[in-house]
RONU-132774 format. One record per residue (C-alpha): residue number from 1; residue in three letters; chain; x, y, z. Coordinates in steps of 0.001 Angstrom, whole numbers. Layout:
// residues N
[NUM, ala, A, [X, Y, Z]],
...
END
This chain:
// residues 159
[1, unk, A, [164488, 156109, 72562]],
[2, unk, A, [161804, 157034, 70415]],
[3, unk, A, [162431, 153530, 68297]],
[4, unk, A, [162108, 151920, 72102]],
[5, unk, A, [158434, 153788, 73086]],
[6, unk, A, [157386, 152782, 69181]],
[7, unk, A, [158069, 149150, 69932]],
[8, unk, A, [156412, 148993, 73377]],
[9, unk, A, [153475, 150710, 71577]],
[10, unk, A, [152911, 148423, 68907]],
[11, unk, A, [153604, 145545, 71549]],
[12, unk, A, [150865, 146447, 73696]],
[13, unk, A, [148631, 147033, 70291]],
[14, unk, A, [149441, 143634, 68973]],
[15, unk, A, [148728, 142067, 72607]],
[16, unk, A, [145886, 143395, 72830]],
[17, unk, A, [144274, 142458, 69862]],
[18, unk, A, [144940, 139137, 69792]],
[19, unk, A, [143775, 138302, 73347]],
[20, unk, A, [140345, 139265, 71674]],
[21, unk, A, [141588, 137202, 68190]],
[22, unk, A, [139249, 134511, 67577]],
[23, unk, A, [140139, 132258, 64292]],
[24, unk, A, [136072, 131460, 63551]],
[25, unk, A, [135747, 135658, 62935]],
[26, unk, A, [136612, 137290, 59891]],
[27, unk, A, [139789, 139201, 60520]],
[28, unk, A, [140278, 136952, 63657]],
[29, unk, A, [138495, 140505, 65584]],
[30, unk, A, [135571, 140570, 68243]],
[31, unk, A, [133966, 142048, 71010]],
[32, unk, A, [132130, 140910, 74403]],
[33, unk, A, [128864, 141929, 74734]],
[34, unk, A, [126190, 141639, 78176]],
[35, unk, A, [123143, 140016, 76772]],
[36, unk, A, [120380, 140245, 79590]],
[37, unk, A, [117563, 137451, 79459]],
[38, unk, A, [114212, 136998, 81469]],
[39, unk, A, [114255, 133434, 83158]],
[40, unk, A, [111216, 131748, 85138]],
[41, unk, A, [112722, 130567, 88579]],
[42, unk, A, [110818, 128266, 91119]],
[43, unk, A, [111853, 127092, 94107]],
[44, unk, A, [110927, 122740, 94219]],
[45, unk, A, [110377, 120366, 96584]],
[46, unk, A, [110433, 116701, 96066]],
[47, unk, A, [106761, 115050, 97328]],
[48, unk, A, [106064, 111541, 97309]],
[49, unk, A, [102575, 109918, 96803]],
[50, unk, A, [100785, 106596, 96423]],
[51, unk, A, [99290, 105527, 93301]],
[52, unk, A, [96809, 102011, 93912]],
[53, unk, A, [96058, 99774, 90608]],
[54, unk, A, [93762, 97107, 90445]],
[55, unk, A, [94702, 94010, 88657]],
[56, unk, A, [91572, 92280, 87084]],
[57, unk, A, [91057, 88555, 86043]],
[58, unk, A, [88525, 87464, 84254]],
[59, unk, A, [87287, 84072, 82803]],
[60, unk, A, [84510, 83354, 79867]],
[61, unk, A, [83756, 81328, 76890]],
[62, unk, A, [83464, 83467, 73400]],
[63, unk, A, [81404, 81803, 70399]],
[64, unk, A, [82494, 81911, 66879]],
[65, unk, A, [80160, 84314, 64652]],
[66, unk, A, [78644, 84118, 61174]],
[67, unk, A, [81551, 82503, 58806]],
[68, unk, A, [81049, 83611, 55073]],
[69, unk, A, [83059, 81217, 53705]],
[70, unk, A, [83679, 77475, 54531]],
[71, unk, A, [87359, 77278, 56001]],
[72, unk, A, [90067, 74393, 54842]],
[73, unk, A, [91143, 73718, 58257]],
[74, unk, A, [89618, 73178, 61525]],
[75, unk, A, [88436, 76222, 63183]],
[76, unk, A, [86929, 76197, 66739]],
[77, unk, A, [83135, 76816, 67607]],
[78, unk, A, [84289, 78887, 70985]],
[79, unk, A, [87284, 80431, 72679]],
[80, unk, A, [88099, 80290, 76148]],
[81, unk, A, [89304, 83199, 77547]],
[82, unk, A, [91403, 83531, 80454]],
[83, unk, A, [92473, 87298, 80634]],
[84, unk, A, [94019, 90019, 83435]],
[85, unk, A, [93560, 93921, 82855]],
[86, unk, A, [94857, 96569, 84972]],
[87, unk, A, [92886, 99449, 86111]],
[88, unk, A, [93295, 102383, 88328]],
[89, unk, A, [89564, 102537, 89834]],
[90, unk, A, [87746, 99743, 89518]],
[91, unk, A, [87108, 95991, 88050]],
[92, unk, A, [83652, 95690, 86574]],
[93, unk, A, [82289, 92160, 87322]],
[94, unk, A, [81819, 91340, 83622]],
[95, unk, A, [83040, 92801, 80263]],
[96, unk, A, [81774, 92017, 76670]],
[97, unk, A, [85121, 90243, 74637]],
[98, unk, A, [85198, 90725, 70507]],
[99, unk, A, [87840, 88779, 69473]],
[100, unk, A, [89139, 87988, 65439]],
[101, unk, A, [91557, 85715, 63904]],
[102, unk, A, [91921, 84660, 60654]],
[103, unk, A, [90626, 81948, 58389]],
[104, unk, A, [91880, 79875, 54799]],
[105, unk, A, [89603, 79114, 52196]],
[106, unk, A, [89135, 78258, 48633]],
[107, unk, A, [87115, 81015, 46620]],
[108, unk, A, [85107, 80572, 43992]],
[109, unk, A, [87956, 80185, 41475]],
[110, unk, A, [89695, 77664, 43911]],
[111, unk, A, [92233, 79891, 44558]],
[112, unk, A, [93412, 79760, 48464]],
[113, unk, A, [92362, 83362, 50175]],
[114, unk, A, [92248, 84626, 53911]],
[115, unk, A, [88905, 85919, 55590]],
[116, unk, A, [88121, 87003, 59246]],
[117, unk, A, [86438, 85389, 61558]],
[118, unk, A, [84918, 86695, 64823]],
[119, unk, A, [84603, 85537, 68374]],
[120, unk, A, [82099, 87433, 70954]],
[121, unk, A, [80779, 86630, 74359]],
[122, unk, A, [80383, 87686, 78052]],
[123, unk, A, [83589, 87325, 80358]],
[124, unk, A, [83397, 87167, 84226]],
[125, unk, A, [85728, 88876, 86883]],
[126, unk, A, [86608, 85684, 88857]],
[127, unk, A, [89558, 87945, 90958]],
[128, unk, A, [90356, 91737, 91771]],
[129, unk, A, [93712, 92472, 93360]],
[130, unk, A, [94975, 95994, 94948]],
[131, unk, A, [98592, 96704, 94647]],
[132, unk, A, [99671, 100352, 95517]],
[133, unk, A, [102998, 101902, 94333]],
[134, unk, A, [105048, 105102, 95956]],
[135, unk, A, [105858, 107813, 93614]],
[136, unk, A, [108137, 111060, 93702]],
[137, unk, A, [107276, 114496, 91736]],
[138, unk, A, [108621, 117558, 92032]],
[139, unk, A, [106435, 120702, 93347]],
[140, unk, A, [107142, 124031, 92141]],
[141, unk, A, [106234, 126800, 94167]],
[142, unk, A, [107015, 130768, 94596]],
[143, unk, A, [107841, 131012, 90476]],
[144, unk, A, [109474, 134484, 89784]],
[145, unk, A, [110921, 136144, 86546]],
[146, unk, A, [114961, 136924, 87139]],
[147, unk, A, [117008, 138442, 84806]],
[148, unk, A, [120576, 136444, 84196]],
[149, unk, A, [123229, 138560, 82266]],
[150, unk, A, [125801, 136493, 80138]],
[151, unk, A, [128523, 137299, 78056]],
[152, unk, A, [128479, 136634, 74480]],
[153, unk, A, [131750, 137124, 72123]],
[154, unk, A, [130584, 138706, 68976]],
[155, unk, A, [132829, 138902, 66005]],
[156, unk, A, [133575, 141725, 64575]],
[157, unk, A, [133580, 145888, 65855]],
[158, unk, A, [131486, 147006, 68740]],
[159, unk, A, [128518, 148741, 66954]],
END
């Protein structure tokens, strides 16, 4: 009988320990502890709104600067410029335009060699379209500080 009530004993025991076993802990032993956290909660509200952009054309002639050096190829005298920018206010009737590129030429050892040239001028808004789009963002409103209690396994022996 007494052989029986040992058995049972050490049954339970072993049971027992290995429901909290975990292989990733030394000695396969652990513990659950309450952790307790602050969290910010809101409540939201989706809210939609209109957002209007202005879609700018303009139209000008640039003229090539100052050249330093005499190029090897052809290279224009102006630049036409036919050009749309997008703004959220408004289209100014005319915008000053620096453009570069680049330029061969011999140096003074006759080597070939790249320089910069530059093309500047006056541009003219010639159209100004509105288009408007619908957006979504989310409100937050009544924010609060909640605690949230989770349960962490800890290896090892409660402390």
């Amino acid at each position: 009988m007494k052989s029986i009530l040992a058995l049972a004993v050490a049954a339970i025991a072993f049971t027992s320990a290995s429901a909290n076993a975990r292989p990733n802990c030394p000695g396969g032993q652990g513990y659950w502890e309450e952790v307790v956290r602050n969290v910010r909660v809101c409540d939201t509200t989706q809210e939609t709104y209109t957002v209007t952009f202005k879609d700018c054309q303009y139209h000008g002639i640039l003229n090539l600067g100052h050249l330093w050096h005499q190029p090897t190829s052809y290279l224009p005298r102006t630049k036409v410029i036919w050009d749309t920018k997008f703004a959220q206010s408004s289209c100014p009737s005319s915008e000053y335009r620096s453009e570069s590129t680049t330029y061969w030429y011999n140096n003074s050892s006759g080597l070939p060699s790249i320089a910069t040239a530059n093309y500047t001028g006056w541009v003219t808004k010639i159209s100004e379209n509105t288009r408007t789009e619908e957006r979504t963002r989310t409100v937050e409103t009544n924010c609060r500080t909640e605690q949230r209690v989770t349960r962490v396994f800890r290896c090892g022996f409660e402390p």
